[in-house]
C-alpha positions as CSV (number, residue, x, y, z in Angstrom):
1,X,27.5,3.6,-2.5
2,X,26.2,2.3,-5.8
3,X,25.4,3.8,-9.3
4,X,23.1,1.9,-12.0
5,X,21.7,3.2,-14.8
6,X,18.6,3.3,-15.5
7,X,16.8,4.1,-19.2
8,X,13.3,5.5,-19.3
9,X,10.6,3.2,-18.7
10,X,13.1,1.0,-17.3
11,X,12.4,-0.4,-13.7
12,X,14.2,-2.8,-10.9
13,X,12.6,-6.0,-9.5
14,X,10.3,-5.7,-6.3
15,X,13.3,-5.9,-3.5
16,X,14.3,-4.8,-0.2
17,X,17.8,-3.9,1.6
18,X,19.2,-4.5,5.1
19,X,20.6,-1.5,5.0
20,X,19.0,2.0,4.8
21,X,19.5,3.3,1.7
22,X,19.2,7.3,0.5
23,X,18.1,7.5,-3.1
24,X,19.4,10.3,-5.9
25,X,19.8,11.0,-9.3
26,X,22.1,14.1,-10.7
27,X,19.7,14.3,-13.7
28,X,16.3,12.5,-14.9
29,X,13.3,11.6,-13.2
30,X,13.5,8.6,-10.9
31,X,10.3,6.7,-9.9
32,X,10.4,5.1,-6.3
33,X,7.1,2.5,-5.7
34,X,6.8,1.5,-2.1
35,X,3.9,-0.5,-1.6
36,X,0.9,1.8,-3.0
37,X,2.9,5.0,-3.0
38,X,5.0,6.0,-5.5
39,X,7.8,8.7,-5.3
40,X,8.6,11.2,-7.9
41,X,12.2,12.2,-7.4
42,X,14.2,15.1,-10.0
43,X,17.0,16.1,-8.7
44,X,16.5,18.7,-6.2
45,X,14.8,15.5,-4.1
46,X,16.0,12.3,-2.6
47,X,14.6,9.7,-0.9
48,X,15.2,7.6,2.1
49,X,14.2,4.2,2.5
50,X,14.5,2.4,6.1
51,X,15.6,-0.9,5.7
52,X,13.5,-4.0,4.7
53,X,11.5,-1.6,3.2
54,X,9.9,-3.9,-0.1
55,X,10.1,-1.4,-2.8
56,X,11.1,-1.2,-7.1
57,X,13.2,1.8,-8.7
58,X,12.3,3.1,-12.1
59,X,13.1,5.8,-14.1
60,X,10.7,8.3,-16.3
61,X,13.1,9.9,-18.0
62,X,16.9,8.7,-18.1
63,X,18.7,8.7,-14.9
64,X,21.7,7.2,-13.0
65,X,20.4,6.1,-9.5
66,X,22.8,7.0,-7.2
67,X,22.6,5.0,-3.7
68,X,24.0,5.5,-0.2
69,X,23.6,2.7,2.0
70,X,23.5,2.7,5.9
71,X,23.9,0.5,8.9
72,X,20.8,0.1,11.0
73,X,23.1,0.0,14.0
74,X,25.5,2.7,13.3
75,X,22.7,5.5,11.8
76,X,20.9,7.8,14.3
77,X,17.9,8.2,11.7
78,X,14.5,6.6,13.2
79,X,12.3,7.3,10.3
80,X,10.1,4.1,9.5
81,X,8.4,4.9,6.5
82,X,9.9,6.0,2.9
83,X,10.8,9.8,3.6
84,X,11.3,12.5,0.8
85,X,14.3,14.7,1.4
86,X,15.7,18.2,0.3
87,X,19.0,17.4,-1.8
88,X,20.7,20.6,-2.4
89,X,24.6,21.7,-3.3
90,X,26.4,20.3,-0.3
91,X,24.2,17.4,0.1
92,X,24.6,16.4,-3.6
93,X,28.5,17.4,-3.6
94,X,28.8,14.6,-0.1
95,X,26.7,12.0,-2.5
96,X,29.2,12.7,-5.3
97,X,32.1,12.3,-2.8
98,X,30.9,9.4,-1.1
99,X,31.2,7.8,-4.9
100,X,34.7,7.9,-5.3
101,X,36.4,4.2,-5.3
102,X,39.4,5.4,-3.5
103,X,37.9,7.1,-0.1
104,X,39.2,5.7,3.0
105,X,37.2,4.7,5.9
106,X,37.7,7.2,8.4
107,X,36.8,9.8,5.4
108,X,33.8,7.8,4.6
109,X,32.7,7.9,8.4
110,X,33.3,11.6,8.6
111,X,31.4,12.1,5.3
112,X,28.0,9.6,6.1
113,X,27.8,11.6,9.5
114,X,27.3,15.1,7.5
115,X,25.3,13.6,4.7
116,X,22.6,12.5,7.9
117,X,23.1,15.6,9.6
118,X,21.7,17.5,6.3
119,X,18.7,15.3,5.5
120,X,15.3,17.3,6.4
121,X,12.3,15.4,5.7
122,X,10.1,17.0,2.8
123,X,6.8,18.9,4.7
124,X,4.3,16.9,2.3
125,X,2.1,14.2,1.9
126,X,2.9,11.0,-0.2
127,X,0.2,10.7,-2.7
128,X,-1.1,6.8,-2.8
129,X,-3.1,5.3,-5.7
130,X,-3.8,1.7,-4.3
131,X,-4.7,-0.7,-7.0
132,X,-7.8,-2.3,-6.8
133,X,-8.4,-5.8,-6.9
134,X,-12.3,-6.4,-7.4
135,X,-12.2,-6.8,-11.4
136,X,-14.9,-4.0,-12.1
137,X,-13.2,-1.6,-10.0
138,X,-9.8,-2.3,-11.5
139,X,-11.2,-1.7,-15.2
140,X,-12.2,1.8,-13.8
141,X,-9.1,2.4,-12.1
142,X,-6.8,1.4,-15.5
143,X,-8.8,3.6,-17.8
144,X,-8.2,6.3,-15.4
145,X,-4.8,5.5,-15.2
146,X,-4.7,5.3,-19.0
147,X,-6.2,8.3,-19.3
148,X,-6.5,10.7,-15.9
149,X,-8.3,13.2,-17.9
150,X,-11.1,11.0,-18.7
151,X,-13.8,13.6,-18.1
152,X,-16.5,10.6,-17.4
153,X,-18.4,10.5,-13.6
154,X,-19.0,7.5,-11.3
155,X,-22.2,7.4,-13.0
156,X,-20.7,7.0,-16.8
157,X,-18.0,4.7,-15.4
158,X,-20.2,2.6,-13.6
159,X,-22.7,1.7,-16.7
160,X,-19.4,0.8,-18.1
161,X,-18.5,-1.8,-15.7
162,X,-22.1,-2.8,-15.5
163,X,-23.0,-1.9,-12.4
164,X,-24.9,0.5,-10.4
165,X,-23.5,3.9,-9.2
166,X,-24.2,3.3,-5.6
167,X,-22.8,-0.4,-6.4
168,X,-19.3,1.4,-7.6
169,X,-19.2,3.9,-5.0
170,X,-19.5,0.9,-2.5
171,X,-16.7,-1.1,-4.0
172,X,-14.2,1.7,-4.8
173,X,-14.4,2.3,-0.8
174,X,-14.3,-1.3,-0.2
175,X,-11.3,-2.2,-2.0
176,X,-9.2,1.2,-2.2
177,X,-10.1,2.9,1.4
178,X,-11.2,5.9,-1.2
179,X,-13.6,7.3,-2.3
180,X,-14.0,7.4,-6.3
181,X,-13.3,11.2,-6.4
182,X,-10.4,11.3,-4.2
183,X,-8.7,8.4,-5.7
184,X,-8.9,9.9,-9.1
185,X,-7.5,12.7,-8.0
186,X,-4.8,10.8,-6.4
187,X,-4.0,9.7,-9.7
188,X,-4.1,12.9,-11.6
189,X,-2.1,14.3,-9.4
190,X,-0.1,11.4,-9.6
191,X,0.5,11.9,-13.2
192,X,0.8,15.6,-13.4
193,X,3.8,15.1,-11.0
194,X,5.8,13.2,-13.4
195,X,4.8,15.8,-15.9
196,X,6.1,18.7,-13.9
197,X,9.3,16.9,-12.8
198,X,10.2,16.5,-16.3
199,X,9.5,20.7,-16.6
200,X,6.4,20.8,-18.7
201,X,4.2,23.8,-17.6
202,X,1.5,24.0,-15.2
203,X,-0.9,25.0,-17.7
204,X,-0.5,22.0,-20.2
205,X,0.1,19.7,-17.1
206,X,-3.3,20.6,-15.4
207,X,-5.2,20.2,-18.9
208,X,-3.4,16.6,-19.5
209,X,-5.0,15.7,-16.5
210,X,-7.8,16.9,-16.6
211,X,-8.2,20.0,-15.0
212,X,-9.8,23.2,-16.5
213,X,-7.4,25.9,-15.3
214,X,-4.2,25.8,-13.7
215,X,-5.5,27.0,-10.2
216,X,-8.2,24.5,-10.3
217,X,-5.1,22.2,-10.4
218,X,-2.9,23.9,-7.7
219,X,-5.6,23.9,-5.5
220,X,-6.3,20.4,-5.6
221,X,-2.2,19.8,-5.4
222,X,-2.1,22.0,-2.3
223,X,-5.2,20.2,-0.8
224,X,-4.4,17.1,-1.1
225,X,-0.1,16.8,-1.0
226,X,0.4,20.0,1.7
227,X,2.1,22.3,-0.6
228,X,2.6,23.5,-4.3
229,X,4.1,21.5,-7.1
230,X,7.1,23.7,-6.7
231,X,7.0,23.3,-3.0
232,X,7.2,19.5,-3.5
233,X,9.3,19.3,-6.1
234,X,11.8,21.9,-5.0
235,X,12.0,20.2,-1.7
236,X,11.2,23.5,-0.2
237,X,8.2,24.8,2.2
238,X,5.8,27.1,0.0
């Protein structure tokens, strides 16, 4: 078990684990990139990272991480990708517990075996933004990222760049495995959830993103993650 602080804005080095590790905070907003998906945990969500898993913590608003570790050989999970879980009372209460300096082994044991038994994998899709690499594509991508409600087309953003729409739409593909309108809304949605997990409405999410109305916004969420915002972030199935 370990507990760091982390201050808003603030983010680990790129590093990995032999261990599994289960990632918390009580309070805050942690930030969890793994390769080009990045987790947006509050506390009602935690996340489990298999081991070697390459990965960097952050927070978006204050938070203490708080980190379970587990032996690949003693831990019945299989789960080879990053995997958001439901954190409620009794899970966070074990987390707590599992803190204290003074536990003794057989506790510990007793303790890590009911922690795995509660973890149930969040029913959602990760949303990924990959970064592009092709320099005209990535000067699209960070003003989008700068600003996701850019209300500007492929056709805008491509005179931009100087080149052609059909030369952008190419490209984006090429380098992102997207599509210029899904992977902007991969990163608005991206954005709102950070929004959301720090409790700012709907409404004034969806507009900051670029979104007309609220249900133009939940319908794209739902769409594209599996489930509502509240769904996601509440770890429950809506």
């Amino acid at each position: 078990m370990g507990s760091f602080p982390l201050l808003a804005g603030e983010w680990t080095h790129t590093h990995y684990h032999p261990q599994h590790q289960l990632a918390w905070t009580r309070s805050g907003v942690l930030g969890v990139a793994a390769g080009q998906v990045n987790w947006v945990l509050p506390p009602t969500l935690a996340l489990w990272l298999p081991a070697g898993v390459v990965h960097r913590t952050g927070a978006t608003r204050d938070a203490v991480l708080h980190s379970l570790y587990f032996e690949p050989d003693r831990c019945d999970v299989t789960w080879t990708e990053p995997t958001a879980v439901r954190v409620d009372g009794l899970l966070a209460h074990l987390i707590a517990h599992l803190g204290k300096d003074d536990l003794a082994d057989d506790a510990r044991r007793r303790a890590e075996a009911v922690v795995l038994d509660l973890l149930q994998p969040l029913p959602a899709t990760p949303i990924d933004v990959p970064l592009p690499v092709d320099e005209r594509v990535r000067a699209v991508a960070d003003a989008l990222l700068e600003d996701p409600a850019d209300p500007r087309g492929l056709e805008a953003h491509a005179r931009a760049v100087g080149v052609s729409r059909r030369t952008l739409t190419r490209l984006f593909v090429q380098d992102t495995g997207m599509s210029f309108d899904r992977w902007r809304t991969h990163a608005r949605l991206q954005a709102a959830l950070v929004m959301l997990a720090e409790g700012q409405p709907v409404s004034r999410v969806a507009h900051s993103v670029g979104y007309a109305t609220a249900s133009a916004f939940l319908a794209a969420f739902r769409r594209t993650v599996g489930t509502t915002p509240r769904g996601y972030l509440g770890g429950t199935r809506n």
